[in-house]
N, C-alpha and C positions, 0 to 999 in steps of 0.2 A: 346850433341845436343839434341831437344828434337824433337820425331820420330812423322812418323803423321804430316808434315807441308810442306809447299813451302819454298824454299828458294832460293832466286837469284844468280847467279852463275858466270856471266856476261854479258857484254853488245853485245846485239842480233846484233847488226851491223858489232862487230868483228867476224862474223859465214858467210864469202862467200862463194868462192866456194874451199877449201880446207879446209881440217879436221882440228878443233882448239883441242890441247891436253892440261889437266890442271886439275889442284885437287885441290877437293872440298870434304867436309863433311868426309876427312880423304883418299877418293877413289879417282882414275886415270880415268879419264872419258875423250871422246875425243867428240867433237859436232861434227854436217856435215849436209849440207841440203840437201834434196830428193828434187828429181824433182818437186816435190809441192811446193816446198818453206818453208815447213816445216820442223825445226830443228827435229833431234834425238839423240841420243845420247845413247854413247854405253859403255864401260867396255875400258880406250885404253890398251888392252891386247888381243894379237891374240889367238884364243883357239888351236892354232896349236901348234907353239912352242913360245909362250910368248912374239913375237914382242910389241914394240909398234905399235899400229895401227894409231896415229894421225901422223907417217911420212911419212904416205902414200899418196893415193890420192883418190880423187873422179870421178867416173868414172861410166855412166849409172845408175846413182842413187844408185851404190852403195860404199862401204869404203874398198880399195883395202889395202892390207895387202904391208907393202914393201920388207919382208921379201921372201915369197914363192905365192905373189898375189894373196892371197885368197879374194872372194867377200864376201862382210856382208851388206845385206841390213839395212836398217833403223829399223826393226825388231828383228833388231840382229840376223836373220838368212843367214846361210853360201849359199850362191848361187852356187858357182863354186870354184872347187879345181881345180887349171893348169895341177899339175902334175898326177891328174887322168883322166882327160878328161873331157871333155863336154857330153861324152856317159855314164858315170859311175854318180848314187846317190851319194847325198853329206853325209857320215854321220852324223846322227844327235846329235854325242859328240862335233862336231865346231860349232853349235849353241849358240851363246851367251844374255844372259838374257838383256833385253835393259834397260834405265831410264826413268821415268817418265820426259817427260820435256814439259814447254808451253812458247809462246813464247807472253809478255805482259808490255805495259809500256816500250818498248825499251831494256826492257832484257831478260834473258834466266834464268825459275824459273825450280829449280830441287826438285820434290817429294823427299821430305826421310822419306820412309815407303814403307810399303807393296803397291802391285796393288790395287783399288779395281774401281769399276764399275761405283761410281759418286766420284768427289772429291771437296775441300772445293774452297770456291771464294783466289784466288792470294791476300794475303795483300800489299794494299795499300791506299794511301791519294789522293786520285785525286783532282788537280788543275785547274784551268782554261785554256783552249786553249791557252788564249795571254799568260799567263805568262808561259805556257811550251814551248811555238815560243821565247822565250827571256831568257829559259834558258841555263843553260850548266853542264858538267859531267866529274866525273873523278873519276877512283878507281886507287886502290894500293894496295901490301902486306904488312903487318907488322908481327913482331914478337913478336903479343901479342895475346891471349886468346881471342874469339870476345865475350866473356859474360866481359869483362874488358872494351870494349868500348859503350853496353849498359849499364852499370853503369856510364860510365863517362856521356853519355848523359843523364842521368835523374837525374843529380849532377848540380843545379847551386852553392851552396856553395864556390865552391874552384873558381868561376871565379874572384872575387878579389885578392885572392893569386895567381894564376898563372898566371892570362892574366891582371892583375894589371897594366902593362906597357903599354897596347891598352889603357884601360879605367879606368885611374888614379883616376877619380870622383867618381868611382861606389864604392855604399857602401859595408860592410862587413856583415851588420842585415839581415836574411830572412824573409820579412813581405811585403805585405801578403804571404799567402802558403797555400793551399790548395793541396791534391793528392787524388786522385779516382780512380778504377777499377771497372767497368762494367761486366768481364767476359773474355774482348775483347782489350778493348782498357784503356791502364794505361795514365792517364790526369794529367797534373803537373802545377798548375800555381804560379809561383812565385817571389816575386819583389825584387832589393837587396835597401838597404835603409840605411843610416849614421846613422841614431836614429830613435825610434821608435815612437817619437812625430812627424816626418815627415807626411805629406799626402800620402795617397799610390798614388796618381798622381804622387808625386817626386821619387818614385821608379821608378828602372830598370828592366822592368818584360820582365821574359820567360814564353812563351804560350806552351807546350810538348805535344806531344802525341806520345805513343807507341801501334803498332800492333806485334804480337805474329807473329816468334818466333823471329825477328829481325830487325823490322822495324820504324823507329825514322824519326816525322816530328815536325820542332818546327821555331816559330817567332821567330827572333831574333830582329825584328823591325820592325815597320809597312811599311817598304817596304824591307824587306829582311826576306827570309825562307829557309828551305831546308829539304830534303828527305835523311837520311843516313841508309844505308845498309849495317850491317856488320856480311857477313857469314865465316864460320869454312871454312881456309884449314885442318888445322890438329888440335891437340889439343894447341897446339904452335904460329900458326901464322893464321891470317885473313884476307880476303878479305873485303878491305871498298869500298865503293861507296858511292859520294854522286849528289845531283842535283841541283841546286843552286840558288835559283833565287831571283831577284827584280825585282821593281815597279820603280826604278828610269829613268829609259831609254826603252820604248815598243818596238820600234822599231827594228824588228828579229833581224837583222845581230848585228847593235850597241849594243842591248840588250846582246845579247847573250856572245860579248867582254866583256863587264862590266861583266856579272856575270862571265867570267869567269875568270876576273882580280879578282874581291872580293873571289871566292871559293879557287883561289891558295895561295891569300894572309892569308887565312883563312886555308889552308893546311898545307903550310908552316912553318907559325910562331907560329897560338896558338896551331896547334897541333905537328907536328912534333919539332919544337924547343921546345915549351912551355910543352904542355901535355906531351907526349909519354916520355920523360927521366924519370919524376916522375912517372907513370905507371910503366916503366921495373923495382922501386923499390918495389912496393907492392908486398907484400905475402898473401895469397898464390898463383899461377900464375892465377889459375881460380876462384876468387870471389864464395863463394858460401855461405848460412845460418851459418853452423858452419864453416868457415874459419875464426873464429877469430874473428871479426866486434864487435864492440857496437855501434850500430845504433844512431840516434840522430832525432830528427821529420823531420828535412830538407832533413834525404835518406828516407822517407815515401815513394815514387816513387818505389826507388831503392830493400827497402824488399820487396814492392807487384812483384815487378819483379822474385825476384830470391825465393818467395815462388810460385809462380804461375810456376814458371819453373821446380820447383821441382815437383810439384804437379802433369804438365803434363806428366813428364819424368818416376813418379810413375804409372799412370795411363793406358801410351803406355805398359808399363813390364807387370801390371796385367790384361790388356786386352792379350800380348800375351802369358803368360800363360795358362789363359782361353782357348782360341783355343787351343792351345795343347793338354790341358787336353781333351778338344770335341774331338779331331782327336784319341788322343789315347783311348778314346774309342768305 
């Protein structure tokens, strides 16, 4: 994963009023909202004797243990131990270290990194009001690498070979193609074409863009787009999310049916039928610069991705180095 970034964890509507338990970024983390209204989010591991904390409950704004009912405010600090009293200091070894989390766009983003005193804007593509009233959402696990499903999405090449069966017509040439990075944001636009004496009007173009460190929004047609979010459970498996939308139907409630018939029909078939079998065949599990690859100009996308990943993931180590070395001496 690469440290220093926001990354979405879930959807902030599944966070009422009992503790949600779940792992992300490889860690056990439980959400729960404070009397604010405002998510926190804690470590789910009791600093007592190692309960899970997400089986417990909520209770005066704070995360009761269900083990020996200890309190942990939103703070991650221990409020009240039972079995000593309400007369007696809490020691401060059941204090537990809290998460960064903010709550934007409908979901729940988790810091991974250090604290620090300002932190960067939440990556996103923000869309129009009507067509976020018309759209719809859905995540899931898989048992794949999530740096495997930002490749896939900055890959139109294989969509004649694999989704072939949707769209029989669509060519197999990459033209036009163009790929850019800015710094920020990796832009892919690409058309597929039968021959290259076609017009690029008879192309089937994909519009892309990606935000660091995992965030994909792309046309797939001038009335259909969507937003995919795919963060690390472990090194093994990921959480996707995606957001769905079109232009064919405005209308909230009808709107929001349709995309959400097109997003499952789109879940379903080109990726869990279609994609993901051919995924669990690549090697190496995690995609990286030297895992093998010889690139071809149509993953132009795909190397800015995974050198700029590298790049960042070198750059978090020798900053925290750096400090180190200040601290020690």
């Amino acid at each position: 994963m690469i440290p220093n970034e926001w990354y979405a964890v879930l959807e902030a509507k599944r966070v009422r009023d009992q503790p949600v338990g779940l792992k992300r970024l490889g860690q056990d983390i439980v959400l729960f909202r404070q009397p604010s209204g405002e998510i926190a989010c804690l470590p789910d591991r009791c600093s007592h004797r190692g309960a899970k904390l997400s089986l417990g409950r909520v209770s005066q704004g704070c995360l009761v243990c269900p083990y020996h009912g200890l309190h942990f405010d939103g703070g991650g600090a221990c409020r009240y131990v039972p079995a000593n009293g309400a007369d007696r200091r809490v020691p401060k070894g059941l204090h537990l270290s809290p998460f960064t989390v903010r709550e934007q766009h409908g979901l729940v983003w988790l810091w991974h990194g250090e604290p620090r005193s300002t932190y960067p804007d939440i990556p996103w593509f923000p869309q129009p009001e009507a067509d976020e009233a018309a759209a719809a959402e859905s995540s899931s696990i898989y048992d794949l690498n999530y740096v495997r499903f930002v490749e896939n999405a900055l890959d139109v090449h294989h969509f004649p070979f694999i989704h072939g069966s949707l769209t029989p017509k669509v060519g197999t040439l990459v033209d036009p193609f163009t790929a850019e990075f800015d710094g920020q944001v990796i832009h892919v636009l690409a058309g597929l074409k039968r021959d290259r004496s076609e017009p690029d009007s008879a192309a089937t173009m994909f519009d892309m863009y990606f935000k660091f460190p995992n965030v994909f929004f792309v046309r797939l047609h001038e009335k259909i787009k969507l937003i995919q979010i795919t963060s690390p459970v472990d090194d093994h498996h990921t959480w996707a999310y995606v957001r769905y939308y079109q232009a064919f139907m405005r209308a909230p409630r009808l709107g929001r049916a349709l995309s959400w018939a097109l997003m499952m029909g789109d879940k379903m078939i080109a990726q869990e039928l279609q994609d993901f079998p051919v995924f669990r065949t690549q090697t190496p599990h995690k995609p990286t610069l030297d895992g093998g690859y010889t690139f071809i100009q149509a993953d132009r996308g795909i190397h800015y991705f995974l050198t700029e990943r590298e790049r960042r993931i070198a750059a978090a180590a020798a900053g925290s180095q750096l400090v180190s070395i200040r601290q020690a001496e």
